[in-house]
C-alpha positions as CSV (number, residue, x, y, z in Angstrom):
1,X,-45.6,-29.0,45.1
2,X,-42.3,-28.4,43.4
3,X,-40.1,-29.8,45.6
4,X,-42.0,-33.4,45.4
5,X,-41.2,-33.8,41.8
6,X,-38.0,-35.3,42.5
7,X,-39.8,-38.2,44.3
8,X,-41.1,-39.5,40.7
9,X,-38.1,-40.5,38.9
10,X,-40.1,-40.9,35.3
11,X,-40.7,-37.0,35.9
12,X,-36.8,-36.4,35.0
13,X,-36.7,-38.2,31.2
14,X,-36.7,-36.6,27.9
15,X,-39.4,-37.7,25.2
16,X,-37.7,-37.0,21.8
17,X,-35.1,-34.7,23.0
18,X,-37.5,-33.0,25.3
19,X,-38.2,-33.0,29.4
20,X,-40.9,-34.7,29.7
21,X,-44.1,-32.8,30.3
22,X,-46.7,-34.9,31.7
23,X,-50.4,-33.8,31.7
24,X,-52.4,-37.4,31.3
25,X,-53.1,-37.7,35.1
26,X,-57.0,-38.5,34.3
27,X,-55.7,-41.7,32.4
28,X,-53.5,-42.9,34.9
29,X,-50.9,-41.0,36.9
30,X,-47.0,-41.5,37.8
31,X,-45.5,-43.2,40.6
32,X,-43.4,-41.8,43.3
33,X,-40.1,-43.8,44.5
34,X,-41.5,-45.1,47.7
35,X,-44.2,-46.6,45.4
36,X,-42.2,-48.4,43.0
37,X,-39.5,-49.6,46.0
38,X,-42.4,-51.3,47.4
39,X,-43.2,-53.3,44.9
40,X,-39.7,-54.1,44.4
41,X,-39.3,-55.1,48.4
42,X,-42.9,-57.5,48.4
43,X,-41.2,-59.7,45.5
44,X,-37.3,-59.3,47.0
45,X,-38.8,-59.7,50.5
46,X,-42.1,-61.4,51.3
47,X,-43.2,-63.1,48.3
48,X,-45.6,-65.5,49.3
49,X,-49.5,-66.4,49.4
50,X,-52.0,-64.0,51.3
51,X,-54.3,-65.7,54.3
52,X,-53.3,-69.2,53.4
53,X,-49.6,-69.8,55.2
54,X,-48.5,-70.1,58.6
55,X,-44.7,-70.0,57.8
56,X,-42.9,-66.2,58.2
57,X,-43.8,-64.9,54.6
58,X,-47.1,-65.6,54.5
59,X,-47.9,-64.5,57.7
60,X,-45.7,-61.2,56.7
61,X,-47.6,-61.0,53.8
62,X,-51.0,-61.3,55.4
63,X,-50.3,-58.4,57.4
64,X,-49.5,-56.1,55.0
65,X,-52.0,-56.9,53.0
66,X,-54.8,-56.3,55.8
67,X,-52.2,-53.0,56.9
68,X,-53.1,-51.9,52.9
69,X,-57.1,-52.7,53.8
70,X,-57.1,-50.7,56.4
71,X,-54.9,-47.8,55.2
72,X,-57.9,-47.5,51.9
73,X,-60.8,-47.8,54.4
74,X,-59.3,-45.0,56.3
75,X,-58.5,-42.5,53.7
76,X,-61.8,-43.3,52.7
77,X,-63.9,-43.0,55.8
78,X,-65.2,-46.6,55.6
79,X,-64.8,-49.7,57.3
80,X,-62.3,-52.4,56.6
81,X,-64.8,-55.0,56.2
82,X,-66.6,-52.7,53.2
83,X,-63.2,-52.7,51.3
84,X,-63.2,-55.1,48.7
85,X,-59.9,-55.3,46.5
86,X,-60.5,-55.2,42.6
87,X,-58.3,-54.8,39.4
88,X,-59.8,-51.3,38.9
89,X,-63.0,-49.4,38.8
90,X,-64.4,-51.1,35.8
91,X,-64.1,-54.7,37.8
92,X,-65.7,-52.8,40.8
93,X,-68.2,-51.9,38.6
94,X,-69.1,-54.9,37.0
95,X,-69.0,-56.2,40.2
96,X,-71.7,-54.7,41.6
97,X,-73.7,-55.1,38.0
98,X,-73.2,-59.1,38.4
99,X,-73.9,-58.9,42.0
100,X,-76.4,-56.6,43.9
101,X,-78.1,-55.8,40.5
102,X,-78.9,-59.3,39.2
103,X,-80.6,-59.7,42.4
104,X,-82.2,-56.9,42.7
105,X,-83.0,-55.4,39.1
106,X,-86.5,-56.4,38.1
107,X,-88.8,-56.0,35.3
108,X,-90.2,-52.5,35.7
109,X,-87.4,-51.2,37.9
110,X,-85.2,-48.3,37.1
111,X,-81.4,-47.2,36.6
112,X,-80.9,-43.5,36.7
113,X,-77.3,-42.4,35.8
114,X,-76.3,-39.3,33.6
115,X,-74.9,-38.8,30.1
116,X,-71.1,-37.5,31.2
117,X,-70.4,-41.2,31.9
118,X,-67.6,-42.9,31.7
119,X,-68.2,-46.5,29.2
120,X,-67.0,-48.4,32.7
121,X,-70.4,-46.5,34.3
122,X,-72.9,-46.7,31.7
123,X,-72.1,-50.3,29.9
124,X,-72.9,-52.5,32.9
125,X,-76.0,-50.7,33.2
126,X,-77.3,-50.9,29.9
127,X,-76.3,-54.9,29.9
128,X,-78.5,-55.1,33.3
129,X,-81.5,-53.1,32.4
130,X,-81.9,-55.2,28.8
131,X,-81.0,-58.3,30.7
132,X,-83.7,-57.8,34.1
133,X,-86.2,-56.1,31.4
134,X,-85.7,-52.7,33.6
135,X,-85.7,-49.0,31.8
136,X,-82.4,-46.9,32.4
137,X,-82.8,-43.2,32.6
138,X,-80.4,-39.9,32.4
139,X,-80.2,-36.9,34.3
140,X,-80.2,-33.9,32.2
141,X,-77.3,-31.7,32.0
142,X,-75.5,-28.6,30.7
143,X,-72.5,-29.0,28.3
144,X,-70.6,-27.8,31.2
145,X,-71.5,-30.3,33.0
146,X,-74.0,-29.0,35.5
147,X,-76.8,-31.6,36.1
148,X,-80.6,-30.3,36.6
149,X,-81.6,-31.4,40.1
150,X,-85.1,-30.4,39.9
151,X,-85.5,-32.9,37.3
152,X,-85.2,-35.2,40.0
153,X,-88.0,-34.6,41.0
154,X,-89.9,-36.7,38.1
155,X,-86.9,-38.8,37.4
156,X,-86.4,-40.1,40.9
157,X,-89.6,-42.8,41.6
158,X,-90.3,-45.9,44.2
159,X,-89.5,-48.1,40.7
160,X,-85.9,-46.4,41.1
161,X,-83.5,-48.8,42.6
162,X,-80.0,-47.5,41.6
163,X,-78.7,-44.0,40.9
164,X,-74.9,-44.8,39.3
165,X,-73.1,-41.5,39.1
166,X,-69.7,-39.8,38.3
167,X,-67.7,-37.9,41.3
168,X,-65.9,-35.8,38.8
169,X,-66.0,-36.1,34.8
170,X,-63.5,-37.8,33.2
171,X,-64.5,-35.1,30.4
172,X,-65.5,-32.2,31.7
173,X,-64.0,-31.9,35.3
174,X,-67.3,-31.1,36.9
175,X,-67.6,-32.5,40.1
176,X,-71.4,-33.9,40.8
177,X,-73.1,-33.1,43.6
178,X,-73.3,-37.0,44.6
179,X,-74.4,-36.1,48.5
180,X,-77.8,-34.3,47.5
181,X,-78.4,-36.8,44.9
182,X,-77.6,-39.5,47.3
183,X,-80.2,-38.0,49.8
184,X,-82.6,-37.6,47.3
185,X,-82.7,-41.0,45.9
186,X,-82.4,-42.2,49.6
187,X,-85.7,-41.0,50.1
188,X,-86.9,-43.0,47.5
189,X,-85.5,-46.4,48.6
190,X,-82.7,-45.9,45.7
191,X,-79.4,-47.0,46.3
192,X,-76.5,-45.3,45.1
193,X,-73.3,-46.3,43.2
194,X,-70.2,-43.6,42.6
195,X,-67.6,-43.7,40.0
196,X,-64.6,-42.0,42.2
197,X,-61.9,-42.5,39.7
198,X,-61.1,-39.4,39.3
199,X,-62.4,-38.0,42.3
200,X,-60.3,-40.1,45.4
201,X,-57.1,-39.8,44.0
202,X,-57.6,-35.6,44.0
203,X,-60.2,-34.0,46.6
204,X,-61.2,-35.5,49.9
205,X,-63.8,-38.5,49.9
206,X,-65.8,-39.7,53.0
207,X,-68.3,-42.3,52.1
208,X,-69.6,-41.7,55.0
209,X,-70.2,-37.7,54.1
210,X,-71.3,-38.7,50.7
211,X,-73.8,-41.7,52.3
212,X,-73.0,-43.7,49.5
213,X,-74.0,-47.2,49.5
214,X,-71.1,-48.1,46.7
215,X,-68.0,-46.2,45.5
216,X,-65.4,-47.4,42.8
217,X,-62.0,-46.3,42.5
218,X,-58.6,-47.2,41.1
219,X,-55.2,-47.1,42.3
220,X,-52.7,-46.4,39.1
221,X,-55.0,-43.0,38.6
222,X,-53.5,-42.1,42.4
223,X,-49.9,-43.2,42.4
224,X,-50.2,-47.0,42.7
225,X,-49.4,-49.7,40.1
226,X,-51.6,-50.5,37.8
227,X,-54.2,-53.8,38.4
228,X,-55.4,-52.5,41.8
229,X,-58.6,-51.2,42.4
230,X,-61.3,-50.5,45.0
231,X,-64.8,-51.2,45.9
232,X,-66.4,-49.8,49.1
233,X,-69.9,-51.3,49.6
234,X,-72.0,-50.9,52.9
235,X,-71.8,-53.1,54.9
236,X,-75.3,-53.8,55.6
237,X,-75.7,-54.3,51.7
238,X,-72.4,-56.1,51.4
239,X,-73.6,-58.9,53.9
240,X,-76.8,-59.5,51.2
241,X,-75.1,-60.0,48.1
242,X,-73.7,-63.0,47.0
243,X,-69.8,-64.0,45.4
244,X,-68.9,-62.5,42.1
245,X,-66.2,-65.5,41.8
246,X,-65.7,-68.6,43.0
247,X,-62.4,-70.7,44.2
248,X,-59.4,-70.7,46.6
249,X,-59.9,-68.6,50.2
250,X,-63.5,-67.6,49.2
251,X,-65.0,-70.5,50.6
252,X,-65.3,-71.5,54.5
253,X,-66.2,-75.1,54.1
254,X,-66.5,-77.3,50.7
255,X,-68.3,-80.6,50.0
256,X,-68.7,-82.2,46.5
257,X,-72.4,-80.8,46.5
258,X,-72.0,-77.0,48.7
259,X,-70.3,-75.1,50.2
260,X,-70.4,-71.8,52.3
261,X,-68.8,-68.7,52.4
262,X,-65.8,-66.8,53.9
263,X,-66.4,-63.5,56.2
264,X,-66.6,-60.3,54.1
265,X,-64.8,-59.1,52.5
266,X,-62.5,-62.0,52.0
267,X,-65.3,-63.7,50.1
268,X,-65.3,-61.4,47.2
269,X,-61.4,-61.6,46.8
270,X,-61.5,-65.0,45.2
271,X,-58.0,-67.3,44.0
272,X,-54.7,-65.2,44.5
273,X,-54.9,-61.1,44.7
274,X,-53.0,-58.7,43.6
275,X,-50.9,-59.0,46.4
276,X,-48.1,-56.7,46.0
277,X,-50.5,-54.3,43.9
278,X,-52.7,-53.9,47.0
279,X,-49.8,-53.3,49.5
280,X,-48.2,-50.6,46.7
281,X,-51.4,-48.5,47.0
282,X,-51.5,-48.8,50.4
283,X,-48.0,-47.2,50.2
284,X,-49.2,-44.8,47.6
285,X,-52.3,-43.7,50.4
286,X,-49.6,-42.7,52.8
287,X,-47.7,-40.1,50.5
288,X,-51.1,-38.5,49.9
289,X,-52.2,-38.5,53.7
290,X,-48.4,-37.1,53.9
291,X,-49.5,-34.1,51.6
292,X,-52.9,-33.7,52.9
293,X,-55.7,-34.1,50.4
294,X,-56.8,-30.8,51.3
295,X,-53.6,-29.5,49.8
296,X,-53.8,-31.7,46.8
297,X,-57.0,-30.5,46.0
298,X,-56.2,-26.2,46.9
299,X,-53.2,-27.3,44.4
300,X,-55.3,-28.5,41.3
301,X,-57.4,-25.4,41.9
302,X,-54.6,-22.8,41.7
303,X,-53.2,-24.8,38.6
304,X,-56.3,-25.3,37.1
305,X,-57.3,-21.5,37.6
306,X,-54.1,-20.7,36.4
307,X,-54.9,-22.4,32.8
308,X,-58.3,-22.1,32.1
309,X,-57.2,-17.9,31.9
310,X,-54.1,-19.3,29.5
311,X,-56.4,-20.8,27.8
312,X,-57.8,-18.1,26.5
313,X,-55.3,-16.5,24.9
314,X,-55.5,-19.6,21.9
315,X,-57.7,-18.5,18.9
316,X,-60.6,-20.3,18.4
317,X,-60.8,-22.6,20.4
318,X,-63.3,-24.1,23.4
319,X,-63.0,-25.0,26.7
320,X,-65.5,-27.4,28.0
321,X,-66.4,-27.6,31.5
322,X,-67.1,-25.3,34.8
323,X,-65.5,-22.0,34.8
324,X,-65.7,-22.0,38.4
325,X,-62.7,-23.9,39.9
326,X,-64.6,-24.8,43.0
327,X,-66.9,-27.1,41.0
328,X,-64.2,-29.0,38.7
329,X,-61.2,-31.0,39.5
330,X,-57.7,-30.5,37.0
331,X,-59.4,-31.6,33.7
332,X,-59.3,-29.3,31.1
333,X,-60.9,-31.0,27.8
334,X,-60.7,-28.6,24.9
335,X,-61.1,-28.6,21.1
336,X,-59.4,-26.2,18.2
337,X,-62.7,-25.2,15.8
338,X,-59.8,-25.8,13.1
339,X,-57.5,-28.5,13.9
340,X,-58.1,-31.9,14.8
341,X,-57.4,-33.0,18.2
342,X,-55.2,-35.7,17.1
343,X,-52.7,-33.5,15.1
344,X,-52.5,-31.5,18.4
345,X,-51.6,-34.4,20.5
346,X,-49.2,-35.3,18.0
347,X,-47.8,-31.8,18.0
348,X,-47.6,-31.9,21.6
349,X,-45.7,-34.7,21.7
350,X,-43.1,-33.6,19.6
351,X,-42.3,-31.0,22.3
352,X,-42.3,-33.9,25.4
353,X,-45.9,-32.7,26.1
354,X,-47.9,-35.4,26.8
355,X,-51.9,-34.9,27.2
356,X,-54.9,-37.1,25.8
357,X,-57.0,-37.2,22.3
358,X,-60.0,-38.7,21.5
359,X,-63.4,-39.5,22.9
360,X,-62.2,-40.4,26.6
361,X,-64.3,-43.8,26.5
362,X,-67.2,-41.2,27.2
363,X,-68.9,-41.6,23.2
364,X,-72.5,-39.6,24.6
365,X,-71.1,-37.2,26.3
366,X,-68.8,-36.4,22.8
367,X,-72.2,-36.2,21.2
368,X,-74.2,-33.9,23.3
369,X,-71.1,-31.6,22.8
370,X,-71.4,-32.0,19.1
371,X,-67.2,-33.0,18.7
372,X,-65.9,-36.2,18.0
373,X,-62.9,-35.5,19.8
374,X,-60.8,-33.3,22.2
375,X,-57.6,-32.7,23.9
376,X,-57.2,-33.6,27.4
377,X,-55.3,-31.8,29.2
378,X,-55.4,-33.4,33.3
379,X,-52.9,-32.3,36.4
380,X,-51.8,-34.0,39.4
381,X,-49.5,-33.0,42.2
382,X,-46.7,-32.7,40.4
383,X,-47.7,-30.6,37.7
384,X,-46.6,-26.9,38.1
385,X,-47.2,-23.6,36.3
386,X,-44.0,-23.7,33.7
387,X,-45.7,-26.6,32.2
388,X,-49.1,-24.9,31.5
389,X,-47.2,-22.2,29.9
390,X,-45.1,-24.8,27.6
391,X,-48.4,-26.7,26.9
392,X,-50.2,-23.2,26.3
393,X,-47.6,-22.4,24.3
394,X,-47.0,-25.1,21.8
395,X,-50.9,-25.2,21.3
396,X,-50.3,-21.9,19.9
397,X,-47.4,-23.1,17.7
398,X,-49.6,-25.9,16.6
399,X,-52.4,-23.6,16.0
400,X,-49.9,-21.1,13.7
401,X,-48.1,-24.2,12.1
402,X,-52.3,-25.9,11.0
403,X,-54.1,-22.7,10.5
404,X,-52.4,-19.5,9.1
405,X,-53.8,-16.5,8.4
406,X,-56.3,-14.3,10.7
407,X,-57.7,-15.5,13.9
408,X,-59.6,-14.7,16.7
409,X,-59.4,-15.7,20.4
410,X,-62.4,-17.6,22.0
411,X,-63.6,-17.6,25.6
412,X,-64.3,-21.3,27.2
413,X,-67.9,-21.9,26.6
414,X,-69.4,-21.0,30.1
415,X,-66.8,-17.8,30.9
């Protein structure tokens, strides 16, 4: 993927005298040229209202808005009319939690979701299941991220109406086996909610493969601007649930005391979109069909290979996650039993290597793995081998410049 790099023009500035390394992908990733020219063309060229003009832009704008529909529902397997636009996952989320769940959470009834979560997957739940007087429950799992199916066997019951679930940690990399799960709780009348954040934007997703009644994603984590999201939702559940918001282009017909609703998914895009957002990640979707998700994903897995064996030439430190490449995406979360996080970040980034420190918005998951923190380090397509050496590298400075004196190296926790 080297030669794409010049296609991302942030990829050739220096940060504090240094090229810029950049391994933050999981929070959000960079944009390629054609991405940002979009934008740039929409506001130069077409600016104008979606689905309410009949003059040239807005008709010009209509269809690229609907082209952009289309483009996510086939790079996703789904139908157009099950795409609904959003700001982001969380939105999509909070969507569904305002939505399908108010209607049908009851007293009694059951959320099962697991403790790797990202805040934007477990916070709408626990709001629901407090508001609706339902219980929420949590698939076990191994620090490395493994979840115990069999205990789906107890955990999965006809009071079970929503399994809400994680493609690929935001922590740990693992990626969840969402298509047994989803048969499973199938069975049992469940429906089934994904969090594919950081799944879509790096290994092949059909919702139809998955049989997933509900799958959240955003577009800045897969080359488009930020303030763009996506919510797939059945179709045949879509059609029962009701508006999230209300206003302009939602509505078919108004009078001062009713009214009645647009065709899906139209109806859950109240007042003015993110127009030019939605047409930018439709752009963004073609450079990734261009690649081939397939050879996005083979990518992460020789890079990620590549550094979880670097890794373990740094003393004393811990890799969390799958060993197995096949069953993690590019996330490599780590923690120094020595050194803060933090002051490794900040070392990092006095070298122009930029990765993540903290809790990752994922606070239980930092507790069953008894740290308060760790360093993320996430790739994407453009990410190449030199930089895991300078990142492996200046962790090893960093280590030397915190903690001198003797050492010893430590294996990631599941090698």
């Amino acid at each position: 993927m080297v030669s794409i790099r010049k296609d991302f023009p942030i990829l050739s500035r220096q940060v504090r005298g240094k090229p810029l390394v950049y391994l933050d992908n999981a929070a959000t990733s960079q944009k390629p040229r054609a991405v940002i020219q979009a934008l740039s063309e929409y506001y130069e060229q077409h600016n104008a209202n979606v689905h309410r003009a009949v003059h040239t832009l807005g008709q010009e704008v209509t269809e690229r808005y609907e082209e952009a529909r289309q483009k996510v529902a086939d790079f996703i397997g789904a139908p157009a009319e099950g795409i609904i636009f959003t700001r982001g996952t969380t939105e999509a989320i909070n969507l569904v939690s305002y939505t399908w769940a108010e209607a049908n959470i009851s007293p009694g009834d059951e959320i099962l979701t697991t403790p790797m979560e990202h805040h934007s997957n477990l916070l709408p739940w626990q709001r629901v299941a407090q508001a609706r007087g339902a219980s929420l429950k949590f698939i076990p799992m191994s620090p490395q991220g493994t979840l115990s199916l069999s205990a789906l066997d107890t955990l999965l019951t006809e009071r079970t109406k929503l399994v809400a679930l994680t493609h690929m940690s935001n922590v740990l990399g693992a990626i969840t086996p969402v298509k047994e799960i989803a048969r499973r709780a199938h069975e049992k009348g469940a429906l089934v909610l994904v969090d594919g954040a950081q799944s879509v934007p790096h290994i092949p997703v059909d919702v139809k493969d998955l049989d997933c009644d509900f799958l959240a994603f955003s577009g800045h984590k897969m080359l488009a601007p930020t303030g763009i999201g996506v919510l797939y939702v059945r179709p045949q559940v879509l059609e029962t649930m009701e508006p999230f918001q209300l206003g302009g282009e939602m509505a078919r017909e108004v009078w001062l005391d009713r009214a009645t609703w647009n065709d899906l998914p139209i109806r859950f895009e109240a007042g003015t979109p993110n127009i030019a957002g939605a047409i930018a990640l439709g752009v963004a979707v073609d450079y990734l069909r261009n690649l081939g998700m397939e050879r996005v994903r083979e990518h992460e897995i020789q890079l990620t290979g590549y550094a979880l064996v670097r890794f373990q030439e740094l003393p004393n430190t811990e890799v969390f996650g799958p060993w197995d490449t096949q069953q993690r995406g590019g996330i490599i979360s780590f923690c120094h039993t020595g050194v803060h996080s933090h002051d490794l970040g900040t070392f990092l980034d006095h070298e122009g290597v930029a990765i993540r420190v903290g809790h990752h918005c994922a606070m239980p998951l930092m507790e069953l793995l008894k740290v308060s923190a760790t360093g993320r380090a996430s790739f994407y397509i453009y990410n190449i081998k030199a930089e895991v050496d300078l990142l492996v590298e200046t962790l090893q400075k960093a280590i030397r410049y915190f903690t001198p004196g003797p050492r010893r190296v430590a294996r990631p926790t599941n090698s």
